[in-house]
C-alpha positions in Angstrom: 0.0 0.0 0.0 1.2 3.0 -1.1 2.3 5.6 2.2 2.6 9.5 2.2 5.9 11.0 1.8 7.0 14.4 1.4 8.8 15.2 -2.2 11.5 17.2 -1.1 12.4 14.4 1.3 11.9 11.8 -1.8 14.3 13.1 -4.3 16.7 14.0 -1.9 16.6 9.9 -0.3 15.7 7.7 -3.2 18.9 6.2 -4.2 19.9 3.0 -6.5 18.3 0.3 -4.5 20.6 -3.3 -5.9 19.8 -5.4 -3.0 16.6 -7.5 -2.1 14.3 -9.0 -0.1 12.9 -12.1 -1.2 9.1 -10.5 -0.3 6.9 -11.1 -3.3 5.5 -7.8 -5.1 2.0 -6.9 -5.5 0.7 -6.4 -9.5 -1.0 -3.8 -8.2 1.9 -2.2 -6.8 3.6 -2.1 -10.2 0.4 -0.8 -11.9 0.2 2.4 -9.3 3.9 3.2 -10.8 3.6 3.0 -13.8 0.0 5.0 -13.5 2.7 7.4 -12.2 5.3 7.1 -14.7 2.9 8.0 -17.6 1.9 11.3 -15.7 5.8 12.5 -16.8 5.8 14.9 -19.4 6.8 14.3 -23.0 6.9 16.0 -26.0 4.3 16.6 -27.9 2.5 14.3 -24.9 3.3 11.4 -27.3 4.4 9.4 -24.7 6.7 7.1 -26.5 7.2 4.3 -24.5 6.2 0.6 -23.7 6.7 -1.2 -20.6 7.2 -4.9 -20.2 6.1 -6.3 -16.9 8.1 -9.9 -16.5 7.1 -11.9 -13.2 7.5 -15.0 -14.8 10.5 -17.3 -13.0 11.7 -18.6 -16.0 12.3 -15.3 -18.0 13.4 -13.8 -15.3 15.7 -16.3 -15.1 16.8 -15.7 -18.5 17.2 -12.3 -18.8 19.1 -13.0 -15.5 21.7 -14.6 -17.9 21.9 -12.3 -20.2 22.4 -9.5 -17.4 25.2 -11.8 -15.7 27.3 -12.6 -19.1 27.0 -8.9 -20.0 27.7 -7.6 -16.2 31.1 -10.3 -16.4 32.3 -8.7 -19.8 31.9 -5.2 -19.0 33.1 -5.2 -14.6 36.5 -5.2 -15.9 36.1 -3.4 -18.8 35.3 0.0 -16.8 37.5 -1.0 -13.7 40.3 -0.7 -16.1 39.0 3.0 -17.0 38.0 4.0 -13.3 40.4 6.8 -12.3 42.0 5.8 -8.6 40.3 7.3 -6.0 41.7 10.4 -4.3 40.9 9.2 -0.4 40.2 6.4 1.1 36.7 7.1 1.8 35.9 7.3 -1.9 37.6 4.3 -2.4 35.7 2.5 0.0 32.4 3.8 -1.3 33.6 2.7 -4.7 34.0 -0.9 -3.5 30.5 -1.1 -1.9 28.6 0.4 -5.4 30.9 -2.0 -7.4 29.9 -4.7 -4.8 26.0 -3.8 -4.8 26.1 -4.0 -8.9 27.8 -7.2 -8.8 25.3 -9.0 -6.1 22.3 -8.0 -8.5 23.9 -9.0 -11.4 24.2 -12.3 -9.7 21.0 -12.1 -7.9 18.6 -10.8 -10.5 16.8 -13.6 -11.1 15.8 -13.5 -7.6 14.0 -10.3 -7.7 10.3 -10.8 -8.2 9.8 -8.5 -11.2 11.7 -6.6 -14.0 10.2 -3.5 -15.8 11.8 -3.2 -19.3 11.1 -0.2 -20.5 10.7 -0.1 -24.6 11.0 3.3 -26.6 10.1 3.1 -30.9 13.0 4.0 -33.0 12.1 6.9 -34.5 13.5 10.0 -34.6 12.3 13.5 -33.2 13.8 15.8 -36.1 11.5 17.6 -38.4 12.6 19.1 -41.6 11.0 22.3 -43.4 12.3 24.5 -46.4 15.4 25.8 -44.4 16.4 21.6 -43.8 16.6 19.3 -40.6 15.7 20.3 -37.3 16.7 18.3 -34.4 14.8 19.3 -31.0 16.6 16.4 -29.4 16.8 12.7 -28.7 13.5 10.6 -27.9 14.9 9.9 -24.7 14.1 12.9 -23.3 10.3 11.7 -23.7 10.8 8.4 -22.1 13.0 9.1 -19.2 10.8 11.4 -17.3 8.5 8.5 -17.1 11.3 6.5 -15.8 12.3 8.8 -13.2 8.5 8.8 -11.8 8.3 5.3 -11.6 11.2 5.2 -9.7 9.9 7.3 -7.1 6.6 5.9 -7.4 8.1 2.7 -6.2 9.7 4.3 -3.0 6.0 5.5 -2.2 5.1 1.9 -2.5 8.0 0.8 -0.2 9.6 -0.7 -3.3 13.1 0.2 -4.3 14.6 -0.4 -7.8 17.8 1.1 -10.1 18.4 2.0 -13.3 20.5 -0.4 -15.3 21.1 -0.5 -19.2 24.1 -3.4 -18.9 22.1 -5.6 -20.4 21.9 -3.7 -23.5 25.4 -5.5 -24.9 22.8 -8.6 -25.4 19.9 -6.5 -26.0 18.9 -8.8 -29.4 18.8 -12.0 -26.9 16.8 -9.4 -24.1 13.9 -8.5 -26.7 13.8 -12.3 -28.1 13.1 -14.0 -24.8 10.2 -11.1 -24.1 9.1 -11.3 -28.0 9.7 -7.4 -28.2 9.8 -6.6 -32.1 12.8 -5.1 -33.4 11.4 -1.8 -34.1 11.8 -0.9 -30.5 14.6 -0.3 -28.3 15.1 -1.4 -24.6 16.1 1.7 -22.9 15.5 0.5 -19.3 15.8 -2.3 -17.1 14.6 -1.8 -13.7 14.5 -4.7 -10.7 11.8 -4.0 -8.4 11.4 -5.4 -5.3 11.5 -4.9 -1.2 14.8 -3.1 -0.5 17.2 -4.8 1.9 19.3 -1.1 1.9 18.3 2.0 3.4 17.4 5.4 2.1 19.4 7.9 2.6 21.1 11.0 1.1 24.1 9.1 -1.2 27.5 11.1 -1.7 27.1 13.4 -4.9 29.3 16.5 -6.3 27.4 19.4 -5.3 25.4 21.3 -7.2 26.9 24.8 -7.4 30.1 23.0 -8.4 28.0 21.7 -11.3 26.7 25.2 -12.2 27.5 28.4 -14.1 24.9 31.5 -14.3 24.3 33.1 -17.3 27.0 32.2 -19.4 29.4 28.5 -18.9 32.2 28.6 -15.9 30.9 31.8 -14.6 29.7 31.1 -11.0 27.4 33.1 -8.5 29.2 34.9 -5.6 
């Protein structure tokens, strides 16, 4: 059952849940989310997305596969890229995300239900007498919904995580779901009871992130 929480408190605590309970998941549950997802904005309101729902064991247990083979090929591929850490507290932190990602790559079979979320390939560029004009990628009409769903789930006492690894086998991902190939899988989300806690995680801050008016300049 869905509880009240305040918003400023949500975005500030929802973090990448990668760690579950073995608690079963209500259909329902999933259905208030994604009620919420579609709520995001999208250009045009064209809402161009699809979700696929998979409780089944048996495809879970495959895309489970796919998630591990890909997770085991591409681990050491960005470990090898990571730059070292500058303390030992980011270090450390380092370990335990890389240690979270690699439990529910080897654990994802185990969580009760996967949301893939689908998006047409098409593009958003128009053309008129003066040529092409490109207002932007498609994503930014299917990741809003994404974003709501993912705090829809913490309302529900659910906690989930964004992952696109699997998208190295993403052929094999939309075979075993029978997703046509005119669509693209631009989501996988695990949902399930959270066995972490919520909490404000360690970002950059955000005037460090930010220029007024023009790039580099900051406010005094």
């Amino acid at each position: 059952m869905a509880v009240e929480i305040d918003l400023a408190e949500a975005l500030r605590t929802t973090r990448a849940m990668r760690r579950f309970t073995d608690e079963p998941v209500d259909d329902d549950q999933i259905l208030r989310c994604l009620d919420a997802a579609v709520q995001a904005p999208s250009g045009g309101n064209i809402q161009p997305y699809q979700f696929v729902v998979v409780t089944e064991p048996d495809l879970r247990a495959r895309l489970a596969e796919l998630y591990l083979r890909a997770w085991e090929r591409y681990a050491p591929a960005v470990t090898a890229l990571t730059p070292t850490p500058k303390s030992e507290e980011a270090a450390d932190r380092q370990r335990r995300n890389m240690a979270a990602s690699d439990e529910l790559a080897r654990n994802l079979g185990a969580v009760p239900v996967h949301v893939l979320v689908l998006m047409p390939k098409i593009s958003m560029t128009i053309t008129d007498d003066e040529g092409d004009m490109d207002v932007g990628p498609t994503y930014a009409s299917v990741y809003p919904a994404v974003q709501n769903f993912i705090l829809a789930c913490r309302a529900e006492g659910l906690g989930t995580v964004l992952t696109t690894v699997y998208k190295i086998h993403e052929a094999e991902v939309r075979e075993v779901c029978g997703i046509p190939d005119r669509y693209e899988v631009v989501a996988l989300l695990p949902v399930g009871h959270p066995r972490g806690r919520w909490g404000v995680a360690a970002r950059r801050p955000a005037s460090a992130l930010t220029s007024w008016n023009r790039f580099g300049e900051k406010r005094r």
